[in-house]
Each structure stands twice: as C-alpha cells, then as structure tokens.
PDBQT receptor file of N, H, CA, C and O in Angstrom, charges set to zero:
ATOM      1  N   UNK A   1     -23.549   9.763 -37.509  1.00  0.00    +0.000 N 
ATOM      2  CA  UNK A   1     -22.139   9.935 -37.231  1.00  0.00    +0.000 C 
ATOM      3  C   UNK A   1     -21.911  10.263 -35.748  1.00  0.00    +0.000 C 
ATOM      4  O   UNK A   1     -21.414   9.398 -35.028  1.00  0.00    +0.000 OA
ATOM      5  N   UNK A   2     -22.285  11.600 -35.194  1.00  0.00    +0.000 N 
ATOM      6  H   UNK A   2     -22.690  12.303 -35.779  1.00  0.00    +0.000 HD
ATOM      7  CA  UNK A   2     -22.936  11.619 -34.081  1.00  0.00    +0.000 C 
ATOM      8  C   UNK A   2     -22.998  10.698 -32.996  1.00  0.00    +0.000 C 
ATOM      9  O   UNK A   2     -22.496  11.045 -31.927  1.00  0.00    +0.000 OA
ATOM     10  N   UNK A   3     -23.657   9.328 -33.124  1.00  0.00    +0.000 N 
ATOM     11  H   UNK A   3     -24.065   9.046 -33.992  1.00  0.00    +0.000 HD
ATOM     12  CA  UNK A   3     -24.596   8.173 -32.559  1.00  0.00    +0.000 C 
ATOM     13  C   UNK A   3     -22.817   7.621 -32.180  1.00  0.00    +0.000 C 
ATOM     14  O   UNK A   3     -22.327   7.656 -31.051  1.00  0.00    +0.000 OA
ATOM     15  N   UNK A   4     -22.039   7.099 -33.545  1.00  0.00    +0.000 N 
ATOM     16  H   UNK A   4     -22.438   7.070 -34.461  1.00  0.00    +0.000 HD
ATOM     17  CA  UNK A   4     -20.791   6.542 -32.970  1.00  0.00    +0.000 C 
ATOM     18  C   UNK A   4     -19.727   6.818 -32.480  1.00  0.00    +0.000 C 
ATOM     19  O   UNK A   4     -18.865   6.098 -31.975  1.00  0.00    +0.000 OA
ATOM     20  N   UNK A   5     -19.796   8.081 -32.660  1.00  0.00    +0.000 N 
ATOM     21  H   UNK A   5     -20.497   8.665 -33.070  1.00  0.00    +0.000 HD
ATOM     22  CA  UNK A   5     -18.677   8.788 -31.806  1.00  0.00    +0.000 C 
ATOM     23  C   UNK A   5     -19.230   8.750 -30.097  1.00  0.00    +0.000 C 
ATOM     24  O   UNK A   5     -18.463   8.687 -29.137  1.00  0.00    +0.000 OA
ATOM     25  N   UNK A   6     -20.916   8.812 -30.004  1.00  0.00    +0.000 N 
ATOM     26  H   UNK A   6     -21.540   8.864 -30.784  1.00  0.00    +0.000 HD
ATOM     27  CA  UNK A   6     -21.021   8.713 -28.425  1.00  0.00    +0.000 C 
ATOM     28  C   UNK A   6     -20.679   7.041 -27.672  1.00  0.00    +0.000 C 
ATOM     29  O   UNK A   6     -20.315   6.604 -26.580  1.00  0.00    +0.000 OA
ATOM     30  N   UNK A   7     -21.101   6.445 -29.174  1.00  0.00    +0.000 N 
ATOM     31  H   UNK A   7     -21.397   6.800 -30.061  1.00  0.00    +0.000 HD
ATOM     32  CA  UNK A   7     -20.911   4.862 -28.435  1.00  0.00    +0.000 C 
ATOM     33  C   UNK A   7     -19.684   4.897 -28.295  1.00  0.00    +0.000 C 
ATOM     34  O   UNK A   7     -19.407   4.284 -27.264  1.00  0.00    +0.000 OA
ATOM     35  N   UNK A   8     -18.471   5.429 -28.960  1.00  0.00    +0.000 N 
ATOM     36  H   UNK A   8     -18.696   5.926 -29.797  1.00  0.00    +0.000 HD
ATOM     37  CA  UNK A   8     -17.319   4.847 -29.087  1.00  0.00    +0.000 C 
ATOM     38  C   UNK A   8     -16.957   5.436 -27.533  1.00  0.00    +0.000 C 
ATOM     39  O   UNK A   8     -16.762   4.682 -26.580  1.00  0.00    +0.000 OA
ATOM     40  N   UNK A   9     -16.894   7.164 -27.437  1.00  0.00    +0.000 N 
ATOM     41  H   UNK A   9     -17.052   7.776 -28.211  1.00  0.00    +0.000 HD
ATOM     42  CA  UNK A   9     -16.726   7.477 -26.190  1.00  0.00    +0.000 C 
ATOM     43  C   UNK A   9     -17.257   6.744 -24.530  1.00  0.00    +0.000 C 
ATOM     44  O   UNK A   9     -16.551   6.465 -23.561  1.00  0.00    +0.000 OA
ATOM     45  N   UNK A  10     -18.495   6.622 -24.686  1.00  0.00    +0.000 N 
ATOM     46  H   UNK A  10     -19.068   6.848 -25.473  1.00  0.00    +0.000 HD
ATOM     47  CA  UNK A  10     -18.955   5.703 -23.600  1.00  0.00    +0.000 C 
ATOM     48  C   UNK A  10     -18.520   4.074 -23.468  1.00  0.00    +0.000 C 
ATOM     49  O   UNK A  10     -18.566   3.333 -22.487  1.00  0.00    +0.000 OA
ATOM     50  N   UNK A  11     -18.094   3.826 -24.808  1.00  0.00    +0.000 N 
ATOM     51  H   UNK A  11     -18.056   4.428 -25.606  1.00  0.00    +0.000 HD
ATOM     52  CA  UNK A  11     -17.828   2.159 -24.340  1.00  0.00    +0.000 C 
ATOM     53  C   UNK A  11     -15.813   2.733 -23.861  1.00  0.00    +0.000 C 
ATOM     54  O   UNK A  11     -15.217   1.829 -23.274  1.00  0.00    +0.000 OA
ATOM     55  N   UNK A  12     -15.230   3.628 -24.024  1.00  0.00    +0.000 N 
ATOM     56  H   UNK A  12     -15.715   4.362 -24.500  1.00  0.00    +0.000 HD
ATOM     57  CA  UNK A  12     -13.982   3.556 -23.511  1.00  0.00    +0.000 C 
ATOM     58  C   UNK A  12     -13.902   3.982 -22.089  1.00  0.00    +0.000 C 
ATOM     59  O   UNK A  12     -13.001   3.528 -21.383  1.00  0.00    +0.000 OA
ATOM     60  N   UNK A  13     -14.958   4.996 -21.514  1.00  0.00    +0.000 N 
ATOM     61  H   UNK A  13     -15.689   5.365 -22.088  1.00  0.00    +0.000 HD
ATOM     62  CA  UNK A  13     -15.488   4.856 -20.409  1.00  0.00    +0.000 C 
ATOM     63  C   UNK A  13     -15.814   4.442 -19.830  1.00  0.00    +0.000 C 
ATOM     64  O   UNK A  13     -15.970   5.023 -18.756  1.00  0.00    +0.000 OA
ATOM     65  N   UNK A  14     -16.206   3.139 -19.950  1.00  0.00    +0.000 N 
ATOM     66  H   UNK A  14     -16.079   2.667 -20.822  1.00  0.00    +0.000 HD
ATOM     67  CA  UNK A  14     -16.767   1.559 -19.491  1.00  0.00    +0.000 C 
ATOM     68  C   UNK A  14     -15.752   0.855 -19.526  1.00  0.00    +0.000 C 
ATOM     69  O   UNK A  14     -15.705  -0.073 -18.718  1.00  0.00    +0.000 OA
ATOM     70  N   UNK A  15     -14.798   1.024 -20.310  1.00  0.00    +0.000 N 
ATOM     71  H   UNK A  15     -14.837   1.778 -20.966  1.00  0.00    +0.000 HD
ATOM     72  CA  UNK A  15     -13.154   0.133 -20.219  1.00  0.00    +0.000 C 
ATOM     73  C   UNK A  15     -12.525   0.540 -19.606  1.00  0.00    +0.000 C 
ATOM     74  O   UNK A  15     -11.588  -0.134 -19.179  1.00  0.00    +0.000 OA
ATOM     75  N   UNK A  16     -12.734   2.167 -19.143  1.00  0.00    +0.000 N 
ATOM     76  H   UNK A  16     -13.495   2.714 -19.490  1.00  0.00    +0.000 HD
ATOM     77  CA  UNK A  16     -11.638   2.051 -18.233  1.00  0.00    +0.000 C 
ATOM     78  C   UNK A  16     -12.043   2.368 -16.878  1.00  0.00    +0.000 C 
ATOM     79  O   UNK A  16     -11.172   2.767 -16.104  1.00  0.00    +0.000 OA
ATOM     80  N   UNK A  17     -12.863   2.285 -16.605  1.00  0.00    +0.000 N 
ATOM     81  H   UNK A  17     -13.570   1.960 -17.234  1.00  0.00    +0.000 HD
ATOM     82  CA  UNK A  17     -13.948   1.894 -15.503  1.00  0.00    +0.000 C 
ATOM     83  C   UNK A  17     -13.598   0.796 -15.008  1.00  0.00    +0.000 C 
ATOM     84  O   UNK A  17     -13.379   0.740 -13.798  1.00  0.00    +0.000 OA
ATOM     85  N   UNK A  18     -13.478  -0.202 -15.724  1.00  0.00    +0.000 N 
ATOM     86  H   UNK A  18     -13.656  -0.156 -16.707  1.00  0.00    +0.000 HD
ATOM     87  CA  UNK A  18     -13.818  -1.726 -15.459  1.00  0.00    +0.000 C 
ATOM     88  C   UNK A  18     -12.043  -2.145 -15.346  1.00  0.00    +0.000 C 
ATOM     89  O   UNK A  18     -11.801  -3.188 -14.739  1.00  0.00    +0.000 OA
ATOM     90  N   UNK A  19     -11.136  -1.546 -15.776  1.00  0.00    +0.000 N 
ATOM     91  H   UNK A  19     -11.333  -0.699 -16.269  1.00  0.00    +0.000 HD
ATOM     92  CA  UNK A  19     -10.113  -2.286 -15.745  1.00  0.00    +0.000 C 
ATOM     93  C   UNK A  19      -9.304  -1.497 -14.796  1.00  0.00    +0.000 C 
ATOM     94  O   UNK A  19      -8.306  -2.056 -14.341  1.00  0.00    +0.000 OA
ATOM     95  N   UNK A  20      -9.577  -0.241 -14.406  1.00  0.00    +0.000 N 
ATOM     96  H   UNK A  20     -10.388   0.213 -14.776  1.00  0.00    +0.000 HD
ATOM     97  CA  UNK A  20      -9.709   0.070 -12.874  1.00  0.00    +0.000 C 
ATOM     98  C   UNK A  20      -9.715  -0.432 -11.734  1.00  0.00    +0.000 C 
ATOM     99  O   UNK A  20      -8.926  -0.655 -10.815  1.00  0.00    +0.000 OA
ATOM    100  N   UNK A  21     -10.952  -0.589 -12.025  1.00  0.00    +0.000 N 
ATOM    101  H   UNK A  21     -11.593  -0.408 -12.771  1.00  0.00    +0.000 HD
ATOM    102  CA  UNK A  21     -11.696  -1.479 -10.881  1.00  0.00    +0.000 C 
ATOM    103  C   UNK A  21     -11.175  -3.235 -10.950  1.00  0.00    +0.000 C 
ATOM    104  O   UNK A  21     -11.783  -3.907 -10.117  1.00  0.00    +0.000 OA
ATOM    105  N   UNK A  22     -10.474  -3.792 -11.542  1.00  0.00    +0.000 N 
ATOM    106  H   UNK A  22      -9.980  -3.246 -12.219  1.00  0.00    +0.000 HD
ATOM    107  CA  UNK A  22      -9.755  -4.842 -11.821  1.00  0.00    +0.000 C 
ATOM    108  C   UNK A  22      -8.610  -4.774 -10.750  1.00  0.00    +0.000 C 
ATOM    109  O   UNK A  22      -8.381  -5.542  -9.816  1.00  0.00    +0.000 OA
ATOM    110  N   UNK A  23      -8.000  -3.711 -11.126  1.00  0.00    +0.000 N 
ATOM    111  H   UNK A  23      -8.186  -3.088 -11.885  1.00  0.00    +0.000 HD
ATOM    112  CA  UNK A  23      -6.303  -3.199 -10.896  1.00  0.00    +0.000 C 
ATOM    113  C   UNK A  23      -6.928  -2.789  -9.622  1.00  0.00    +0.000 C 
ATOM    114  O   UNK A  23      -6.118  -3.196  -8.789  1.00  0.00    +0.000 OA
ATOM    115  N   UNK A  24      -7.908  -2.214  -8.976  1.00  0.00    +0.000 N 
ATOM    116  H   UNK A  24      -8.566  -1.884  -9.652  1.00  0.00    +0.000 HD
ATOM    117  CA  UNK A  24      -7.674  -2.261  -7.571  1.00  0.00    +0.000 C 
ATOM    118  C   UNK A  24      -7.905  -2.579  -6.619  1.00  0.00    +0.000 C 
ATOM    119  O   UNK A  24      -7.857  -2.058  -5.505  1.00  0.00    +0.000 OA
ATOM    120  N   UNK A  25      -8.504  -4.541  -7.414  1.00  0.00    +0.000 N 
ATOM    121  H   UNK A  25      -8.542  -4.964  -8.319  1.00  0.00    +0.000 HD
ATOM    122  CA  UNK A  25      -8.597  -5.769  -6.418  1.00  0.00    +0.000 C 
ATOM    123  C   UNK A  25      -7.429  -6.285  -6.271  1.00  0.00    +0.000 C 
ATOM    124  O   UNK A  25      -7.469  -7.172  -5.418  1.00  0.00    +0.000 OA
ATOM    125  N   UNK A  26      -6.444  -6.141  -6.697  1.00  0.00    +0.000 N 
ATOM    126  H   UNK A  26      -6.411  -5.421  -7.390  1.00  0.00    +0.000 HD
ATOM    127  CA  UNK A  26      -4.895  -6.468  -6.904  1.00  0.00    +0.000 C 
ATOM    128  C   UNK A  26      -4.667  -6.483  -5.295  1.00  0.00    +0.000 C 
ATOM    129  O   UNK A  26      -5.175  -5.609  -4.592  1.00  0.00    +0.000 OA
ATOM    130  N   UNK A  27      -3.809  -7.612  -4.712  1.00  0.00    +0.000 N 
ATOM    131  H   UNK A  27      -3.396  -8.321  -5.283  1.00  0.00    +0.000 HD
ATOM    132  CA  UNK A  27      -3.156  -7.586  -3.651  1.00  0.00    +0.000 C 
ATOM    133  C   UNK A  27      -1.826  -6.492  -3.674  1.00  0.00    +0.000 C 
ATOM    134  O   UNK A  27      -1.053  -6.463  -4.632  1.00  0.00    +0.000 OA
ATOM    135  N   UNK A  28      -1.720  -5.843  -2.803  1.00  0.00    +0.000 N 
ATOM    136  H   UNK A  28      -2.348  -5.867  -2.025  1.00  0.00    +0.000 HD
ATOM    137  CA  UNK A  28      -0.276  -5.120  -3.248  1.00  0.00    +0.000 C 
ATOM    138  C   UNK A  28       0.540  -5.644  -1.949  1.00  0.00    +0.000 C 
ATOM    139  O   UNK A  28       0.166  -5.918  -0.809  1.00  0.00    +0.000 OA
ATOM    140  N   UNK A  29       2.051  -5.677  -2.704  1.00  0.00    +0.000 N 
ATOM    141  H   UNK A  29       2.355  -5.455  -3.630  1.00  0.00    +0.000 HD
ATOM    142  CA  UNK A  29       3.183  -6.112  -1.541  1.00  0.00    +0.000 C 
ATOM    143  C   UNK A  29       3.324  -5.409  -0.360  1.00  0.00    +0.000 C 
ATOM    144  O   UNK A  29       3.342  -4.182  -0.267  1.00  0.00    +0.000 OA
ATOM    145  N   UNK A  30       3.410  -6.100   0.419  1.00  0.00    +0.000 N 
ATOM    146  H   UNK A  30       3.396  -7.097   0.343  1.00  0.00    +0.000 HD
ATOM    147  CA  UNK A  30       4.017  -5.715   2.133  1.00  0.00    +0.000 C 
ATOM    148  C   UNK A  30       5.475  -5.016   1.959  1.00  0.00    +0.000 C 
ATOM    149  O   UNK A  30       6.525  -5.610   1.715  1.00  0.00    +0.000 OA
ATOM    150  N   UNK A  31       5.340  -3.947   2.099  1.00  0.00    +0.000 N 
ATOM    151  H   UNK A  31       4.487  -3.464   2.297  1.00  0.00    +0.000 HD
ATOM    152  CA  UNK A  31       6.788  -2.738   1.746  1.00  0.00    +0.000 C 
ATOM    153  C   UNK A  31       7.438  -2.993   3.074  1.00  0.00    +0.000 C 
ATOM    154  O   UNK A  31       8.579  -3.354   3.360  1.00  0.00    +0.000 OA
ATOM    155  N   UNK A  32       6.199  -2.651   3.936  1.00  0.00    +0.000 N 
ATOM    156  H   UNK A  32       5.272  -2.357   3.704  1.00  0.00    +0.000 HD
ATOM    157  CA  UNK A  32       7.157  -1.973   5.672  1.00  0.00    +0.000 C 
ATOM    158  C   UNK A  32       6.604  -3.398   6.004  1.00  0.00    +0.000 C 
ATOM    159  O   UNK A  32       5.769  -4.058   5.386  1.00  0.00    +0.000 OA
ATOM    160  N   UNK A  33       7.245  -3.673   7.068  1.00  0.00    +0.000 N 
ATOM    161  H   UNK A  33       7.924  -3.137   7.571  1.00  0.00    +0.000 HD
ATOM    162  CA  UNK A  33       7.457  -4.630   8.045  1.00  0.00    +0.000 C 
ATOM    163  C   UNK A  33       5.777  -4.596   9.038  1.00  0.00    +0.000 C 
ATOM    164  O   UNK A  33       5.610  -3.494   9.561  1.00  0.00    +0.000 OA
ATOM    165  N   UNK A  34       4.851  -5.412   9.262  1.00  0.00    +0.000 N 
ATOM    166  H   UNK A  34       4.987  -6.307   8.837  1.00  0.00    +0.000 HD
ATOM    167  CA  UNK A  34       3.932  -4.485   9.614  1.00  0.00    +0.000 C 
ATOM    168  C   UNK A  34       3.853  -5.161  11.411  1.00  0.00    +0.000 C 
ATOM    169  O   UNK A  34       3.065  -4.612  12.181  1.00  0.00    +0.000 OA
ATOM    170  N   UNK A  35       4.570  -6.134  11.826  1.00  0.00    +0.000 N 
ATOM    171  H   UNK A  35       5.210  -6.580  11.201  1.00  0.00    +0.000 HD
ATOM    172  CA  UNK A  35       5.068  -6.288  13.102  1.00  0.00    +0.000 C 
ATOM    173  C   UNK A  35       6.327  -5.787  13.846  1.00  0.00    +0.000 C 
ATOM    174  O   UNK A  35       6.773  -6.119  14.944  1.00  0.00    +0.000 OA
ATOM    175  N   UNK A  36       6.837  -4.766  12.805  1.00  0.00    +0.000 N 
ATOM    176  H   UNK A  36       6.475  -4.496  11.913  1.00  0.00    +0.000 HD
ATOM    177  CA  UNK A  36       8.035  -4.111  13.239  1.00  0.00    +0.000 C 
ATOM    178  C   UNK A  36       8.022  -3.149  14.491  1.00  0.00    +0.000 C 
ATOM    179  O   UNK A  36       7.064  -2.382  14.392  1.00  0.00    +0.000 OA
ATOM    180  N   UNK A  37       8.822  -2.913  15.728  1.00  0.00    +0.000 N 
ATOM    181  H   UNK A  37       9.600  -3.537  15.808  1.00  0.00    +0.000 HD
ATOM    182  CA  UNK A  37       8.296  -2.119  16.617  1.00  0.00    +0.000 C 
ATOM    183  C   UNK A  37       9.397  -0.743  16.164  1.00  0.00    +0.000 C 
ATOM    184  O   UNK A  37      10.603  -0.738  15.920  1.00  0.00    +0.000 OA
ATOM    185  N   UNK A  38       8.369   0.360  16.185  1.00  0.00    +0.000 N 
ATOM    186  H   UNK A  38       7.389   0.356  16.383  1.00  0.00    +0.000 HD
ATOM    187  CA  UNK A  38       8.992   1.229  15.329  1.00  0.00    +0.000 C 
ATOM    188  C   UNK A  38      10.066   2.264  16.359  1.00  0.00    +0.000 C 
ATOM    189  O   UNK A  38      11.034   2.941  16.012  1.00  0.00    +0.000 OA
ATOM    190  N   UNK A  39       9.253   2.004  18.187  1.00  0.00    +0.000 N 
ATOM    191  H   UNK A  39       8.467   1.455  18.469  1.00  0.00    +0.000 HD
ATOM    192  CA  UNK A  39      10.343   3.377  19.041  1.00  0.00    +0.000 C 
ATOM    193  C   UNK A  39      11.939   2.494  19.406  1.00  0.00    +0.000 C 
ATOM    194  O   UNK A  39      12.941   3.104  19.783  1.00  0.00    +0.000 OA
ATOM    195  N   UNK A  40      11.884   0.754  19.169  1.00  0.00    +0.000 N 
ATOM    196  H   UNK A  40      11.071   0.259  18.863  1.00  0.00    +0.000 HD
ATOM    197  CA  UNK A  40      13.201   0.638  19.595  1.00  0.00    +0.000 C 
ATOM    198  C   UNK A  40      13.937   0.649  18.106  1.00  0.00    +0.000 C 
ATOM    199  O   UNK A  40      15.131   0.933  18.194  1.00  0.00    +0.000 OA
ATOM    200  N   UNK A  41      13.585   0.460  17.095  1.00  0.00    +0.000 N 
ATOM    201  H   UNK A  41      12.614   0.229  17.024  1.00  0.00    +0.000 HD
ATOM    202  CA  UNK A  41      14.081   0.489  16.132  1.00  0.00    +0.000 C 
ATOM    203  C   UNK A  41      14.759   1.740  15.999  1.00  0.00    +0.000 C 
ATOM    204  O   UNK A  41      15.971   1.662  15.798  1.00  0.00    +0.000 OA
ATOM    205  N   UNK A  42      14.020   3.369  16.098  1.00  0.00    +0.000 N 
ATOM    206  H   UNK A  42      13.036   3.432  16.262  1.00  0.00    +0.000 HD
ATOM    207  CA  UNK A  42      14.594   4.334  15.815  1.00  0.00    +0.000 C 
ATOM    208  C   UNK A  42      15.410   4.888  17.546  1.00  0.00    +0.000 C 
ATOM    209  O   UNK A  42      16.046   5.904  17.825  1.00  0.00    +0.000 OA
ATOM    210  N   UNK A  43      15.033   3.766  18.336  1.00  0.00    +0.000 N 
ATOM    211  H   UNK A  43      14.516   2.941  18.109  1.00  0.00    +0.000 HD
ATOM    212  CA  UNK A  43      16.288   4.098  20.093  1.00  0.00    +0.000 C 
ATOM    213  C   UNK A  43      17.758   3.133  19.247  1.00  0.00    +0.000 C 
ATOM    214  O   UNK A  43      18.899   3.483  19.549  1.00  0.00    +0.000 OA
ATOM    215  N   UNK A  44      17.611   2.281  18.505  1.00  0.00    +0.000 N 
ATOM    216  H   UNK A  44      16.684   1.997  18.259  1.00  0.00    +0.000 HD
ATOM    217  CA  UNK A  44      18.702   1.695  18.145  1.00  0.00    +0.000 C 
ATOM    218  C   UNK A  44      19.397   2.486  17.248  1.00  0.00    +0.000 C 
ATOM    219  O   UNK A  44      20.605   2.556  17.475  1.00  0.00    +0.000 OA
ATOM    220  N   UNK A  45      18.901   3.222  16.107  1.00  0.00    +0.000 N 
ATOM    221  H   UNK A  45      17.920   3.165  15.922  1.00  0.00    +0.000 HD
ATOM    222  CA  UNK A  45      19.286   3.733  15.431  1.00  0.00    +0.000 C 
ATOM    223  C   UNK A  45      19.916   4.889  15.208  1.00  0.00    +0.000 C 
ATOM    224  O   UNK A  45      20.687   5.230  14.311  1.00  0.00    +0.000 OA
ATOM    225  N   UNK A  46      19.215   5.807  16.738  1.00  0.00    +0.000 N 
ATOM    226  H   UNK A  46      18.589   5.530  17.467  1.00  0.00    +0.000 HD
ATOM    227  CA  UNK A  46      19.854   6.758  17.532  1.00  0.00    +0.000 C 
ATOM    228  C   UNK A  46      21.061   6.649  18.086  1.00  0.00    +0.000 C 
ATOM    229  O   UNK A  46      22.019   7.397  17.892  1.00  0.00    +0.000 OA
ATOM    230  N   UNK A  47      21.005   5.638  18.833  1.00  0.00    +0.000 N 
ATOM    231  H   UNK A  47      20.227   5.031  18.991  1.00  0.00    +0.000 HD
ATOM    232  CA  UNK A  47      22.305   5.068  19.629  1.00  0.00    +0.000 C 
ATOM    233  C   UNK A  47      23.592   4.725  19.113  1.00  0.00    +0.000 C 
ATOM    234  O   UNK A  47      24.675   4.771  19.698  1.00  0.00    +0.000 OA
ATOM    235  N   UNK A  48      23.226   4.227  17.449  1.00  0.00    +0.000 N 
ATOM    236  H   UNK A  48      22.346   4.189  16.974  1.00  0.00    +0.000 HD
ATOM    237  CA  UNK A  48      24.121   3.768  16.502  1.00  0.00    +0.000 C 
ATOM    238  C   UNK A  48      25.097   5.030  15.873  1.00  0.00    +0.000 C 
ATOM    239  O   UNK A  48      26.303   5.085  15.633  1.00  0.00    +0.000 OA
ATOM    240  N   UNK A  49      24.107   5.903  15.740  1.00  0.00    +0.000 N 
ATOM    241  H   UNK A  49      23.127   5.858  15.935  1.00  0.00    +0.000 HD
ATOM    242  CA  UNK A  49      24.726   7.289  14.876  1.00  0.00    +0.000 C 
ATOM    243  C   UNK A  49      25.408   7.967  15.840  1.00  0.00    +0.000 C 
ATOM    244  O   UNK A  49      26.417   8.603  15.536  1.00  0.00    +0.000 OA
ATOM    245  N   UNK A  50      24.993   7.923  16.984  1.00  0.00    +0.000 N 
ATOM    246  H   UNK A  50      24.173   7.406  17.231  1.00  0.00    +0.000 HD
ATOM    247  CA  UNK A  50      25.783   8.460  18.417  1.00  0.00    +0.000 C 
ATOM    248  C   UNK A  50      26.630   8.325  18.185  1.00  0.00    +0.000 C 
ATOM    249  O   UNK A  50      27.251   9.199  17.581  1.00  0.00    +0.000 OA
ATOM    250  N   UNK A  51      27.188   7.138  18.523  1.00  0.00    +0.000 N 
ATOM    251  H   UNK A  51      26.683   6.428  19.014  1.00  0.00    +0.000 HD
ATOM    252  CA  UNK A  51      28.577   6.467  18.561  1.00  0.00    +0.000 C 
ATOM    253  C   UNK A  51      29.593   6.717  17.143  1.00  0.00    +0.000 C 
ATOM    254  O   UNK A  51      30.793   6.993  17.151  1.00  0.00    +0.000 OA
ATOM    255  N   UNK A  52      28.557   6.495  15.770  1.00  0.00    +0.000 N 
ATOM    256  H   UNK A  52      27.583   6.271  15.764  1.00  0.00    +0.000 HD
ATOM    257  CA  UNK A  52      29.334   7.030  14.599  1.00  0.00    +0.000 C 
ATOM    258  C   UNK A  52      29.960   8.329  14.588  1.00  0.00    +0.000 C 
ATOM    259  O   UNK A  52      31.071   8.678  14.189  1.00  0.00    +0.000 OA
ATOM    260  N   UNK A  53      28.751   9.148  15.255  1.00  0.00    +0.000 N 
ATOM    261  H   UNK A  53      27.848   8.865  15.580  1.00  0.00    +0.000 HD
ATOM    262  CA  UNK A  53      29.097  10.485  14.611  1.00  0.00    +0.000 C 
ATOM    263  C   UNK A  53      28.059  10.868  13.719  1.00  0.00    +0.000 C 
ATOM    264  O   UNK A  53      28.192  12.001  13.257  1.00  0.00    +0.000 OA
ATOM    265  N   UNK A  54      27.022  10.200  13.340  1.00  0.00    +0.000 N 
ATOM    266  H   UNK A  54      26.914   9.280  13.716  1.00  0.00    +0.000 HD
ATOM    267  CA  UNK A  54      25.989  10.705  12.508  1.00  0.00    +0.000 C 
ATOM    268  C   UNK A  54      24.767  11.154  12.738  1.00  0.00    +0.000 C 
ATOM    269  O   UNK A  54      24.402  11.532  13.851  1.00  0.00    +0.000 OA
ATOM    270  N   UNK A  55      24.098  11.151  11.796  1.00  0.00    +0.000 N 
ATOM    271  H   UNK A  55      24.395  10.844  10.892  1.00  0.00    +0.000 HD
ATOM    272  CA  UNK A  55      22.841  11.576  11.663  1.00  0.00    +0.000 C 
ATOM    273  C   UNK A  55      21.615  10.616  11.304  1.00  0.00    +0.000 C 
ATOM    274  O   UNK A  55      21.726   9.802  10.387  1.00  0.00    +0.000 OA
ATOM    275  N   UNK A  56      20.769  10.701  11.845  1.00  0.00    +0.000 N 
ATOM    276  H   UNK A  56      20.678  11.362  12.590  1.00  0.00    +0.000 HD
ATOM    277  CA  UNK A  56      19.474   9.829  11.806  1.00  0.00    +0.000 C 
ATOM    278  C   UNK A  56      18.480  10.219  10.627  1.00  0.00    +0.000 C 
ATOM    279  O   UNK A  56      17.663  11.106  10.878  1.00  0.00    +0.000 OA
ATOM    280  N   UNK A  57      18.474   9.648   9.383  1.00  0.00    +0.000 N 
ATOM    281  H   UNK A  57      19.137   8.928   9.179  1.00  0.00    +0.000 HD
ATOM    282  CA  UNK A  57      16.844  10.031   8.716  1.00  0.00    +0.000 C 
ATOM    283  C   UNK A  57      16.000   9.023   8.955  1.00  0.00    +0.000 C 
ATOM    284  O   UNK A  57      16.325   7.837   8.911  1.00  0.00    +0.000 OA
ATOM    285  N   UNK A  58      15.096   9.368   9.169  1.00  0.00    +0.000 N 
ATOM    286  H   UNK A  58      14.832  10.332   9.205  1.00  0.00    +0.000 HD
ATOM    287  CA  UNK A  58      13.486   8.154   8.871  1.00  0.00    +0.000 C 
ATOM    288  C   UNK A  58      12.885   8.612   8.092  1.00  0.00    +0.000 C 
ATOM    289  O   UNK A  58      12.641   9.771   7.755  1.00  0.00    +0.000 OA
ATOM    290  N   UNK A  59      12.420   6.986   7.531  1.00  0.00    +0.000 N 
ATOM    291  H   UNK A  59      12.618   6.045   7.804  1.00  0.00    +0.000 HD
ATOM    292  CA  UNK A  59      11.444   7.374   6.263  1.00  0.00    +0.000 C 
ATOM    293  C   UNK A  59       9.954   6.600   6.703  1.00  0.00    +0.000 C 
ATOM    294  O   UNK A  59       9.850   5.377   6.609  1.00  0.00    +0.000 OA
ATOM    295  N   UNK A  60       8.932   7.383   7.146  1.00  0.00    +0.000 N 
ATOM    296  H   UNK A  60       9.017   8.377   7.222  1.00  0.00    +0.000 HD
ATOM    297  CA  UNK A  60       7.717   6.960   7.284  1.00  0.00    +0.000 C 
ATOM    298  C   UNK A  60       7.031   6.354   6.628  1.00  0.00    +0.000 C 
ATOM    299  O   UNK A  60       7.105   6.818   5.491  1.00  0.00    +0.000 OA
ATOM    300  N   UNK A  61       6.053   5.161   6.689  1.00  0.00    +0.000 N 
ATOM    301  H   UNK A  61       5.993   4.784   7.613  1.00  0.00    +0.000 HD
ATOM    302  CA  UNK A  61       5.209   4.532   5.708  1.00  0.00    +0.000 C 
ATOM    303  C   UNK A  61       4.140   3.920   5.837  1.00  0.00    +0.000 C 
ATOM    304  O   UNK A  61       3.977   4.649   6.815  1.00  0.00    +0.000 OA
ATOM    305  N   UNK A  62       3.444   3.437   5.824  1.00  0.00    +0.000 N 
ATOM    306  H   UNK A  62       3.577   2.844   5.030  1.00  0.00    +0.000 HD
ATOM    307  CA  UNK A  62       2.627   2.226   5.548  1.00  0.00    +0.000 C 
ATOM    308  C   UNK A  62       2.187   1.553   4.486  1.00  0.00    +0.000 C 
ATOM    309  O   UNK A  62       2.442   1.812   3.310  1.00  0.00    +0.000 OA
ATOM    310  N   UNK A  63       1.191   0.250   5.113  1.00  0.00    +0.000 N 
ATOM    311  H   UNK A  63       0.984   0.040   6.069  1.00  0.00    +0.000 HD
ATOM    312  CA  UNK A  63       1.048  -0.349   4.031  1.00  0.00    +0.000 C 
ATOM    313  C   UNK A  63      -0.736  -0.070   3.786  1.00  0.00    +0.000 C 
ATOM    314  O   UNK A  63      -1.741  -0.697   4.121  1.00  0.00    +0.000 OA
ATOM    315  N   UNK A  64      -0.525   1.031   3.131  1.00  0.00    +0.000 N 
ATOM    316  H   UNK A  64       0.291   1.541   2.859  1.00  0.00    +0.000 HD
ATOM    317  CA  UNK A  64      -2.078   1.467   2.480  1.00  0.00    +0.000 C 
ATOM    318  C   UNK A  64      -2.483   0.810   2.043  1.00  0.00    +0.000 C 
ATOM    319  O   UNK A  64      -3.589   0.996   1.536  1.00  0.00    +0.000 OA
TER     320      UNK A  64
C-alpha cells in the first residue's frame, strides 16, 4: 500500500516538474516598448502636466 502511495506521489512530482518546465519555454509578450527612449518620454510628459496642471505617475517595467 505504502509502495503506491510513493509511486503515485513521485510520478505527480514528475508532472509537475515537467509541465513547468514546458510553461517556461513559452515566449511571453512584449508589454513595454523595448526601443522606447524612456528620459524624453517622461521630459514630454513632464512638460504636458505643466501646462495641465497635473501630476506625473510612472509605471516602471520590463520585459523579464
């Protein structure tokens, strides 16, 4: 009884091992822009809120 409870445990350990390792040959999408130039983007964006009256957030990223 013993014997199949270890096979059962080790072969789901091996599944999810393996389908892991599947999922993180996966290409993942291009989020941020990765030729984007990031100091005139946030001098434009500065300049913009100036003139509004607002406030600037940035949201930092890459593409890990």
């Amino acid at each position: 009884m013993m014997q199949i409870f270890m096979k059962t445990i080790l072969l789901c350990i091996l599944l999810f091992f393996s389908v892991t390792a599947i999922y993180a040959q996966e290409e993942k999408p291009q989020i941020y822009n990765p030729s984007a130039d990031a100091k005139v983007e946030i001098q434009k964006a500065v300049a913009q809120a100036k003139l509004e009256g607002k406030h600037v957030l940035l949201q930092v990223g890459g593409n890990w």
